[in-house]
mmCIF file of the N, C-alpha and C atoms, coordinates in Angstrom:
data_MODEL
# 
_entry.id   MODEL 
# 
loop_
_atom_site.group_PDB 
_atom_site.id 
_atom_site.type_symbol 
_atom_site.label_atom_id 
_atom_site.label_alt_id 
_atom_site.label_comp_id 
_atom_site.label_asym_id 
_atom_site.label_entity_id 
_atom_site.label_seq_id 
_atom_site.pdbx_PDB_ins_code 
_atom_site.Cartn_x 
_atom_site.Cartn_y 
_atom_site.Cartn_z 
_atom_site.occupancy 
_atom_site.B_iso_or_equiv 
_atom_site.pdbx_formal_charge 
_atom_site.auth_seq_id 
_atom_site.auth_comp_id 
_atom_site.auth_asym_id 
_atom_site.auth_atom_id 
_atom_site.pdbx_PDB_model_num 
ATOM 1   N N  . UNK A 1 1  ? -15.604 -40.276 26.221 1.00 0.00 ? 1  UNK A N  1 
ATOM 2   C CA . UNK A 1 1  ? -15.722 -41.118 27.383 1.00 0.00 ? 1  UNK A CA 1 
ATOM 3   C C  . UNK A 1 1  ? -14.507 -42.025 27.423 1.00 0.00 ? 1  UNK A C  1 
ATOM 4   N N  . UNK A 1 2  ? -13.921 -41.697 28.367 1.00 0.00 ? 2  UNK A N  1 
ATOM 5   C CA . UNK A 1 2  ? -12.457 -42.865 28.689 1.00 0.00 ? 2  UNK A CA 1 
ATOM 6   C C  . UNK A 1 2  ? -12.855 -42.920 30.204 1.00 0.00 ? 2  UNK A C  1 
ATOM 7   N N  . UNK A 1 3  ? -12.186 -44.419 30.654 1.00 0.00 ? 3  UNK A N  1 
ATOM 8   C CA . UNK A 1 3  ? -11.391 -44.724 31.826 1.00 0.00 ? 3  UNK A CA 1 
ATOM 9   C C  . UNK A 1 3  ? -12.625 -45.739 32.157 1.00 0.00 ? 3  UNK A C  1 
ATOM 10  N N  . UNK A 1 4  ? -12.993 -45.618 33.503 1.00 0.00 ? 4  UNK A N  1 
ATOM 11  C CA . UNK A 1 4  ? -13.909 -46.547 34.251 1.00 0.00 ? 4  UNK A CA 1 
ATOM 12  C C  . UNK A 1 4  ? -14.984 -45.820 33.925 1.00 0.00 ? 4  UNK A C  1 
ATOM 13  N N  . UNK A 1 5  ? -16.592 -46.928 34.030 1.00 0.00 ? 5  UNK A N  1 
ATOM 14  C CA . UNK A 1 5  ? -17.412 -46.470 33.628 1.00 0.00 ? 5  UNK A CA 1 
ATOM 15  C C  . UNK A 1 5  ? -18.599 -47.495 34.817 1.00 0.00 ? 5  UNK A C  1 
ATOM 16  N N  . UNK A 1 6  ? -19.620 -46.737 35.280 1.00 0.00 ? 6  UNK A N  1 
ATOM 17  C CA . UNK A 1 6  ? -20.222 -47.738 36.002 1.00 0.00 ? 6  UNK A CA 1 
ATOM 18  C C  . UNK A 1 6  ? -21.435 -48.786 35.079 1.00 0.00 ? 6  UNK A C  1 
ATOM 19  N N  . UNK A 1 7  ? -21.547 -48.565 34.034 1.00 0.00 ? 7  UNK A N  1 
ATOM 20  C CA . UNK A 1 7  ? -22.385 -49.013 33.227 1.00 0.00 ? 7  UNK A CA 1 
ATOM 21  C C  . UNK A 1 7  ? -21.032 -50.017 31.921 1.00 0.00 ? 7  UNK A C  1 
ATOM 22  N N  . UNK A 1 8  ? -21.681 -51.782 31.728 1.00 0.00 ? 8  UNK A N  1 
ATOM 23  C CA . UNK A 1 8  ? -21.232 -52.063 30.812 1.00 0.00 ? 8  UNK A CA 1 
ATOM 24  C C  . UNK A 1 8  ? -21.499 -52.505 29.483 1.00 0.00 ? 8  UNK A C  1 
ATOM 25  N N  . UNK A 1 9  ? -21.053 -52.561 28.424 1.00 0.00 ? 9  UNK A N  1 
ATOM 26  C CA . UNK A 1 9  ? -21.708 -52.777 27.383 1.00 0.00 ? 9  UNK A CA 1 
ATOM 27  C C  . UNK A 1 9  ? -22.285 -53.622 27.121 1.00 0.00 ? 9  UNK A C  1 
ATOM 28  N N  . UNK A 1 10 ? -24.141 -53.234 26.500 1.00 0.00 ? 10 UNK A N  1 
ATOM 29  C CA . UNK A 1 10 ? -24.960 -54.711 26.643 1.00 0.00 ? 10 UNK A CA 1 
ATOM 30  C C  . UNK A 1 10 ? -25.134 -55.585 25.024 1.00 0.00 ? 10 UNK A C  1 
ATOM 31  N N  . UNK A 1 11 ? -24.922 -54.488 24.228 1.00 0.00 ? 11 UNK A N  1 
ATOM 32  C CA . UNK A 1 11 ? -24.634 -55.223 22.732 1.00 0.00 ? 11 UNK A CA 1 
ATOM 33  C C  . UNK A 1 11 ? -24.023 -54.327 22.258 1.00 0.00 ? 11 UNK A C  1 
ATOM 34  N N  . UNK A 1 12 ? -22.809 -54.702 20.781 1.00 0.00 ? 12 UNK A N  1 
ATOM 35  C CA . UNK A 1 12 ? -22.597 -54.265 20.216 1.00 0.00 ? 12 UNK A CA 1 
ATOM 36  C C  . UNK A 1 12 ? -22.237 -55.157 18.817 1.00 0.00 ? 12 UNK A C  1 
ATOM 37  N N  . UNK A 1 13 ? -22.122 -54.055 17.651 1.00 0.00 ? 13 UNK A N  1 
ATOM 38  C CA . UNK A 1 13 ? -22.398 -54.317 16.161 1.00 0.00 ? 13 UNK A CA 1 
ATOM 39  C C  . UNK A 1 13 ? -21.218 -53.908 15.150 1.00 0.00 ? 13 UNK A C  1 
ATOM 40  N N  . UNK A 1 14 ? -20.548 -54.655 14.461 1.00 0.00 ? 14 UNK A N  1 
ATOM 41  C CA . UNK A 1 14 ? -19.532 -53.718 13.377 1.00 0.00 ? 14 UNK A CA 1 
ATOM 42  C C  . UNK A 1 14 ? -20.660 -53.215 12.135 1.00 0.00 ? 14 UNK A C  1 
ATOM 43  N N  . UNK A 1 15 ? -20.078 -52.064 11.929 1.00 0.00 ? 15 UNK A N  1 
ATOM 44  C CA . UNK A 1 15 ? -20.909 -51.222 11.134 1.00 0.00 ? 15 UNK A CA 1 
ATOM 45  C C  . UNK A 1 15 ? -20.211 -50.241 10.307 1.00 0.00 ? 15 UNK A C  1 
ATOM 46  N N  . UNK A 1 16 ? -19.377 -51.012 8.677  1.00 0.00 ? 16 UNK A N  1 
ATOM 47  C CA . UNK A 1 16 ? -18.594 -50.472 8.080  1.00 0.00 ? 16 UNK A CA 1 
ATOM 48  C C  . UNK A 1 16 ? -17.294 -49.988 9.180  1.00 0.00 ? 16 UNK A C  1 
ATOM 49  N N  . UNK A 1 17 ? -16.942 -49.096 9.004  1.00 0.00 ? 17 UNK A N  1 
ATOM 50  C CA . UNK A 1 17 ? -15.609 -48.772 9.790  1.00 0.00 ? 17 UNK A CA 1 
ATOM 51  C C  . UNK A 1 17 ? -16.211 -48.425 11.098 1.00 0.00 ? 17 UNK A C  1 
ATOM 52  N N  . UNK A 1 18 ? -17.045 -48.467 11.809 1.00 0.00 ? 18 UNK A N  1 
ATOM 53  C CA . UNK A 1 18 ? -16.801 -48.788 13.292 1.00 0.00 ? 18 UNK A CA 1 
ATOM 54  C C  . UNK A 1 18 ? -17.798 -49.729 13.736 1.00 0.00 ? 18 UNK A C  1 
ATOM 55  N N  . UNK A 1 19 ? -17.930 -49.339 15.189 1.00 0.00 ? 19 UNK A N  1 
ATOM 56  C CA . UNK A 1 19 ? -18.657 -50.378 16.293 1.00 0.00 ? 19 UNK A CA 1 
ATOM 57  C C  . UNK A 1 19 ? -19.663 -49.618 17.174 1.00 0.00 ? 19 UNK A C  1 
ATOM 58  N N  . UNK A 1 20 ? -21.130 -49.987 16.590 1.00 0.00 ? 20 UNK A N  1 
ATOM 59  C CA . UNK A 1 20 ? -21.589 -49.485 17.324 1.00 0.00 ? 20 UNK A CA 1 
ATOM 60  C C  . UNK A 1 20 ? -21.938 -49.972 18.736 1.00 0.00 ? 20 UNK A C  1 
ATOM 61  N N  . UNK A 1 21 ? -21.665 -49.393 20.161 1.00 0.00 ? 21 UNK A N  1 
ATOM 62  C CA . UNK A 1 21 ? -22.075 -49.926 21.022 1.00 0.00 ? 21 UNK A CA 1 
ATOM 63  C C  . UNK A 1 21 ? -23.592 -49.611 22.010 1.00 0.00 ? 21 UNK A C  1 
ATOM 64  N N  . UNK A 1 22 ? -24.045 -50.751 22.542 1.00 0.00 ? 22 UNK A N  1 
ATOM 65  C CA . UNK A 1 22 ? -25.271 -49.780 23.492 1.00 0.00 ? 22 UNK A CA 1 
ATOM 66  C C  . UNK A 1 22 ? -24.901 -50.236 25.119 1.00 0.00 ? 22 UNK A C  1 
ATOM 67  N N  . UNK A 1 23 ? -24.313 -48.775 25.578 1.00 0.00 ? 23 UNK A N  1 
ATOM 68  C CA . UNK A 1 23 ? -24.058 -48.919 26.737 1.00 0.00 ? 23 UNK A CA 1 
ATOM 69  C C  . UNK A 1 23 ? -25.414 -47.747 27.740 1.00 0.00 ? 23 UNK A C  1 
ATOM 70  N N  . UNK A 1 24 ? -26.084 -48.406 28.536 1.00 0.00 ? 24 UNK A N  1 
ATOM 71  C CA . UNK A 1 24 ? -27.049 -47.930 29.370 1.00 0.00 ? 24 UNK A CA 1 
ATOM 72  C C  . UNK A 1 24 ? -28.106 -47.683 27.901 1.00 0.00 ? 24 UNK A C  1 
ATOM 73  N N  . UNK A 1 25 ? -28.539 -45.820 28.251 1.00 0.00 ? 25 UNK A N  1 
ATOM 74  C CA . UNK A 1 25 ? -29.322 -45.949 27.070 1.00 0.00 ? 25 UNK A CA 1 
ATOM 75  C C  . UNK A 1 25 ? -28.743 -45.053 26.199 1.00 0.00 ? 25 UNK A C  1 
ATOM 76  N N  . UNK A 1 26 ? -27.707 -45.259 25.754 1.00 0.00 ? 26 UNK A N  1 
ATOM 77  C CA . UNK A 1 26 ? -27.206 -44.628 24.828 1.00 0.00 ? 26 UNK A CA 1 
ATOM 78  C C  . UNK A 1 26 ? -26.556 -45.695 23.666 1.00 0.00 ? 26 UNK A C  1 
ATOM 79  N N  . UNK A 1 27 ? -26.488 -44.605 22.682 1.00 0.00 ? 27 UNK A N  1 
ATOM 80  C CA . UNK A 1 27 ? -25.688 -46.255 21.254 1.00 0.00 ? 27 UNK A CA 1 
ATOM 81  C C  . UNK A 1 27 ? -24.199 -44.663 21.044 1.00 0.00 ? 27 UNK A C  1 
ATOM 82  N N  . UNK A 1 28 ? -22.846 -46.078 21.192 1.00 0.00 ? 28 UNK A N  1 
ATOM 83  C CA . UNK A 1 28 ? -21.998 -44.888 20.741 1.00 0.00 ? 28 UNK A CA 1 
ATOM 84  C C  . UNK A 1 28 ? -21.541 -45.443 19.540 1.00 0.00 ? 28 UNK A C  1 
ATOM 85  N N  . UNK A 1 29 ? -20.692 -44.930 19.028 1.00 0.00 ? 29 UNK A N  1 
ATOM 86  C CA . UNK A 1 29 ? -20.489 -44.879 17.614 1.00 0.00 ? 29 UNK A CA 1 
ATOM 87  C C  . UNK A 1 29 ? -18.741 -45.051 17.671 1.00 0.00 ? 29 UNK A C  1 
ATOM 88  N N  . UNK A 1 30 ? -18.262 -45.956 17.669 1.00 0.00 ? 30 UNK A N  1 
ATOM 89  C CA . UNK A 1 30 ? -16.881 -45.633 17.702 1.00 0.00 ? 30 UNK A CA 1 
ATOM 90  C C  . UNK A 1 30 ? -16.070 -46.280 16.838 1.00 0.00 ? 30 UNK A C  1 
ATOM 91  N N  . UNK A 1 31 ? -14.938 -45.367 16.107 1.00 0.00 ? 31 UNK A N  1 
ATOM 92  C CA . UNK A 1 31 ? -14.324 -45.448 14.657 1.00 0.00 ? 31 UNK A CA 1 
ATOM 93  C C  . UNK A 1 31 ? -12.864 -46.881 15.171 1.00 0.00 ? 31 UNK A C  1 
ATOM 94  N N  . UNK A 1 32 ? -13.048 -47.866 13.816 1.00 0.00 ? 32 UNK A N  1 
ATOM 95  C CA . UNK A 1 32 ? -12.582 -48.608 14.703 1.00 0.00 ? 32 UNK A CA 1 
ATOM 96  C C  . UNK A 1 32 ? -10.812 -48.398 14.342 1.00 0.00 ? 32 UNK A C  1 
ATOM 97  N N  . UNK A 1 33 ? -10.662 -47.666 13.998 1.00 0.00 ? 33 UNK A N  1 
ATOM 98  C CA . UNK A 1 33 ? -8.811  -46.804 13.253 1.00 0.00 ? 33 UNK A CA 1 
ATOM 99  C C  . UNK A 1 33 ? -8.396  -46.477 14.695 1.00 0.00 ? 33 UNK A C  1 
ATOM 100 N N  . UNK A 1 34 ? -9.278  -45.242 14.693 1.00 0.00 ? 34 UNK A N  1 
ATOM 101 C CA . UNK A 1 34 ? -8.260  -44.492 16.062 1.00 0.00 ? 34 UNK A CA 1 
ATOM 102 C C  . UNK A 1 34 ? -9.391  -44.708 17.454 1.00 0.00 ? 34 UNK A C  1 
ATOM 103 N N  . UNK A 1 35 ? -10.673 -45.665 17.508 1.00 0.00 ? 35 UNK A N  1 
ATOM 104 C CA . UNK A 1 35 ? -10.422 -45.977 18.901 1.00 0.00 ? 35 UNK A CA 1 
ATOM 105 C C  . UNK A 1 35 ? -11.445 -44.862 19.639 1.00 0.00 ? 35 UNK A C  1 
ATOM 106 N N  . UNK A 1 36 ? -11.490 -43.328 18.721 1.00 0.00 ? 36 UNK A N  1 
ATOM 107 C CA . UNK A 1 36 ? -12.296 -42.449 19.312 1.00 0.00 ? 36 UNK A CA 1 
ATOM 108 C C  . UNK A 1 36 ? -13.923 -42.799 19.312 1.00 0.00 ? 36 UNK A C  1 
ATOM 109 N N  . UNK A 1 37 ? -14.706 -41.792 20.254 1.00 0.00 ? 37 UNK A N  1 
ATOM 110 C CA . UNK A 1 37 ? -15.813 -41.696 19.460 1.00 0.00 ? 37 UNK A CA 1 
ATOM 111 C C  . UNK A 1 37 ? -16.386 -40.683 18.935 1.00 0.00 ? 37 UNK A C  1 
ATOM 112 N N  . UNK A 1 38 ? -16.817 -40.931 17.417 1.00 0.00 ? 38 UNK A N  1 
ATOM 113 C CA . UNK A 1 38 ? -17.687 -40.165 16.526 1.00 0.00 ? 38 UNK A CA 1 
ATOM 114 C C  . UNK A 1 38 ? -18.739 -40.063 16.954 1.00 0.00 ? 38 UNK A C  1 
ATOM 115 N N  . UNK A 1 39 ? -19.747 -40.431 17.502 1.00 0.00 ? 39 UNK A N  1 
ATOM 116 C CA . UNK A 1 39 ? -21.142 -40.011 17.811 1.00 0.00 ? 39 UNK A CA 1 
ATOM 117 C C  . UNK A 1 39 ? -21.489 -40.553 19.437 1.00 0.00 ? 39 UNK A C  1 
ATOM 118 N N  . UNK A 1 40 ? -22.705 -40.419 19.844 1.00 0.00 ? 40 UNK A N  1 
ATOM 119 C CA . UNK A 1 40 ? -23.164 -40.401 21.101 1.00 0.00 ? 40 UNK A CA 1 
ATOM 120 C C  . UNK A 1 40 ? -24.354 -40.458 20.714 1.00 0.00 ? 40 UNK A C  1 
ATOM 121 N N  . UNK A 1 41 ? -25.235 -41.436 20.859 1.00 0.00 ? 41 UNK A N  1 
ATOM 122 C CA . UNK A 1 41 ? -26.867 -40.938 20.887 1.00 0.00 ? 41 UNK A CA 1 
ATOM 123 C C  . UNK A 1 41 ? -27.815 -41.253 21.810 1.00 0.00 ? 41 UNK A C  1 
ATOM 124 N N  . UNK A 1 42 ? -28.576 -40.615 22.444 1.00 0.00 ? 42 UNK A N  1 
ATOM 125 C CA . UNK A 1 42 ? -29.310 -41.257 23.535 1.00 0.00 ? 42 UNK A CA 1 
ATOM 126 C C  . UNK A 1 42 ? -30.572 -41.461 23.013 1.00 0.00 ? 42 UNK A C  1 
ATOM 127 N N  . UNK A 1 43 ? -31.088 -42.759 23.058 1.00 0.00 ? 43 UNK A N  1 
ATOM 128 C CA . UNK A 1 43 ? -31.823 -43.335 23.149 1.00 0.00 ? 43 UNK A CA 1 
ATOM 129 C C  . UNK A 1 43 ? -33.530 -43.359 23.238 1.00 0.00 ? 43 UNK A C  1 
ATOM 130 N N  . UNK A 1 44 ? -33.294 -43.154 25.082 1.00 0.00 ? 44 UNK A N  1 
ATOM 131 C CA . UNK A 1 44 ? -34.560 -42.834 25.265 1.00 0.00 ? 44 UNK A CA 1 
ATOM 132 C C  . UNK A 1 44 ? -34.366 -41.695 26.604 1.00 0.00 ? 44 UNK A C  1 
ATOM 133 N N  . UNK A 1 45 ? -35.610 -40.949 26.702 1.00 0.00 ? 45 UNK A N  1 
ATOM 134 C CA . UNK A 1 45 ? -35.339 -39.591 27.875 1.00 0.00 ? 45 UNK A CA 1 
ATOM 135 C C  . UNK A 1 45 ? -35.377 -40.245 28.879 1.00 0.00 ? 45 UNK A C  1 
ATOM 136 N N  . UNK A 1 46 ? -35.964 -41.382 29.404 1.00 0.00 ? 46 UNK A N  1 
ATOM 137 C CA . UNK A 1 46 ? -36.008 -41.763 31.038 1.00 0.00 ? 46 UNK A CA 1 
ATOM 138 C C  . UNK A 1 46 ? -34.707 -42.739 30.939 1.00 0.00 ? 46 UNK A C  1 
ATOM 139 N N  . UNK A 1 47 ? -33.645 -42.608 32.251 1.00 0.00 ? 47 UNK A N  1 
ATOM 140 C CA . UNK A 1 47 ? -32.391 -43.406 32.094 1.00 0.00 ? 47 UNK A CA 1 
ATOM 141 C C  . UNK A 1 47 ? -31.909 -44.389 32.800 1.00 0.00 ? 47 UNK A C  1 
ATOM 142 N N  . UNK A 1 48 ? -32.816 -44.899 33.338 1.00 0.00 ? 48 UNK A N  1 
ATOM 143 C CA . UNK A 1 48 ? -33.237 -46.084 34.022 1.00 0.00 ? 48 UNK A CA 1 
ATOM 144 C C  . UNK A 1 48 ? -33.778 -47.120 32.236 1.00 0.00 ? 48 UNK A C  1 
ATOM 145 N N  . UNK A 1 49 ? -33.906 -47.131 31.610 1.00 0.00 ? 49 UNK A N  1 
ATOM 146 C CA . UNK A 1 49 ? -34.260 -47.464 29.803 1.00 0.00 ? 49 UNK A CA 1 
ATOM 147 C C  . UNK A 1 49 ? -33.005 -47.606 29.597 1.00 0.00 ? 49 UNK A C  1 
ATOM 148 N N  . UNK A 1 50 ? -32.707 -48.759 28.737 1.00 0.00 ? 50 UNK A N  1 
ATOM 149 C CA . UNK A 1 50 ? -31.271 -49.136 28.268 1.00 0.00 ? 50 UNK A CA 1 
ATOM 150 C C  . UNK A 1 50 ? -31.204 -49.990 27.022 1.00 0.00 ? 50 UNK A C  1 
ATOM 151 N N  . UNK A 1 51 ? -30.298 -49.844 26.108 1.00 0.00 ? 51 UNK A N  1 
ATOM 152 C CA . UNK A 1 51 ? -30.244 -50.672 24.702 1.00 0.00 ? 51 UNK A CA 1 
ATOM 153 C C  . UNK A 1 51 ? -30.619 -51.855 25.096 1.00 0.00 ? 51 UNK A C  1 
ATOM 154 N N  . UNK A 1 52 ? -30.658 -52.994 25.077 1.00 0.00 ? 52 UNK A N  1 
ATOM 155 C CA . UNK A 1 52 ? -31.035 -54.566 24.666 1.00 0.00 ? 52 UNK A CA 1 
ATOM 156 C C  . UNK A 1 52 ? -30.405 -55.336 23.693 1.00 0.00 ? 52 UNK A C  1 
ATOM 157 N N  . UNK A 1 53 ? -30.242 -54.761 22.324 1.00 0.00 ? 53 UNK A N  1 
ATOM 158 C CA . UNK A 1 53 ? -30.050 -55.319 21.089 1.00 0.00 ? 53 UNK A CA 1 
ATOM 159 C C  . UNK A 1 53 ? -29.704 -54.338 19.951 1.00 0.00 ? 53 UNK A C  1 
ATOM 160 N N  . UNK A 1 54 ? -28.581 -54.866 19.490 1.00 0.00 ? 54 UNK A N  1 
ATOM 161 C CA . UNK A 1 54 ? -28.663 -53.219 18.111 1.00 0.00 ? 54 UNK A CA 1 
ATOM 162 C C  . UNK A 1 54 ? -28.657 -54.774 17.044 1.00 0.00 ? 54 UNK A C  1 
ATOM 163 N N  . UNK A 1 55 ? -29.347 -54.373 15.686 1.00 0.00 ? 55 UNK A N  1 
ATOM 164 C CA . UNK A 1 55 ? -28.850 -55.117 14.969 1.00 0.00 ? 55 UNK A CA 1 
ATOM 165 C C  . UNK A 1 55 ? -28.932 -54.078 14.055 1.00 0.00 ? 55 UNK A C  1 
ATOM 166 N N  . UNK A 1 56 ? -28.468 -54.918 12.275 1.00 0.00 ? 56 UNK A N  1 
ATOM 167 C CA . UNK A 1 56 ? -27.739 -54.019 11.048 1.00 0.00 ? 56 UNK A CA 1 
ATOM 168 C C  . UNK A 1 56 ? -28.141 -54.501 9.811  1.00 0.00 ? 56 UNK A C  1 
# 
């Protein structure tokens, strides 16, 4: 995921070498070296549902 996005990030967490973020209802996982992302996870099946809070 690059560029514009219509959804913005509602929390995020450092977590050893990256950051996890929760944007809509997904948590991404991104390495904080090169910037990419390592993981993607969704959340919950209905997508109108969105992170709130990550804690660690």
């Amino acid at each position: 995921m690059t560029g514009k996005s219509r959804e913005s990030i509602r929390c995020a967490i450092n977590v050893r070498e990256s950051i996890w973020c929760g944007v809509a209802n997904r948590v991404y996982v991104i390495d904080i070296q090169t910037l990419e992302i390592r993981k993607q996870l969704q959340v919950h099946s209905r997508p109108e549902h969105s992170v709130q809070h990550i804690t660690w």
